[in-house]
N, C-alpha and C positions, 0 to 999 in steps of 0.2 A: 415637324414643322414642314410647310411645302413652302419652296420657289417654285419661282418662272421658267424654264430653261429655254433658250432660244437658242437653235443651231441651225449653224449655217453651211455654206457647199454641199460638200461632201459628207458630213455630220450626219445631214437633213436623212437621209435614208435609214440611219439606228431607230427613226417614226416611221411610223405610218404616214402613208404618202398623203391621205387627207389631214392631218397634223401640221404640213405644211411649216414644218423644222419648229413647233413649238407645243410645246407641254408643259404641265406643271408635277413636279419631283416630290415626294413626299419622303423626308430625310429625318433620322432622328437631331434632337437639337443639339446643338453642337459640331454640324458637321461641316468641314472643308469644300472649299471649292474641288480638291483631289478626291473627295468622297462623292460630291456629285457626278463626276468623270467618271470613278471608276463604276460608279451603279448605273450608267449608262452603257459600260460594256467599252468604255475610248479606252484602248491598251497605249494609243501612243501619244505621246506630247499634243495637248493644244492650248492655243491662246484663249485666256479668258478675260472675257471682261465680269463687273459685278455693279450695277445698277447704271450704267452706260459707259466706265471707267474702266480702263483696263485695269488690269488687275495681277501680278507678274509672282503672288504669293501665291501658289496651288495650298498654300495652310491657312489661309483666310477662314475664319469664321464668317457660315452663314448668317443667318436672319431670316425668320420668316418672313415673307413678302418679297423678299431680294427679287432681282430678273439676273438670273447667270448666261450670258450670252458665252457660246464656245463656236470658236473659229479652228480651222484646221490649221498645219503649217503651209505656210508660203514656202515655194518652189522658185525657182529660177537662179539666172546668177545676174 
């Protein structure tokens, strides 16, 4: 199945910089939001969202079609 994946900040660089932090993932069916991650190569925690909702289950079933947006962690105090 393929999604959308949209990343953002610091993300954006795992693309190619004309990619411009978006691509489409080609995933077998069945696969998590943590399956998209990890075949992206993100070793550490990020926020996702899944079709503009966050999304706080890394074991969410995709869908083909979906848009996976991933955000880095927030910093600060």
């Amino acid at each position: 199945m393929r999604v959308k994946v949209v990343l953002h900040s610091v993300l954006r660089e795992r693309l190619p910089r004309e990619a411009r932090g978006r691509a489409e993932l080609d995933l077998p069916a069945g696969s998590s939001v943590a399956d998209a991650v990890r075949e992206l190569g993100i070793a550490f925690r990020v926020t996702a969202a899944v079709n503009r909702q966050l999304e706080p289950d890394a074991q969410r079933v995709l869908a083909a079609g979906d848009e996976l947006e991933l955000f880095p962690p927030a910093g600060g105090g």
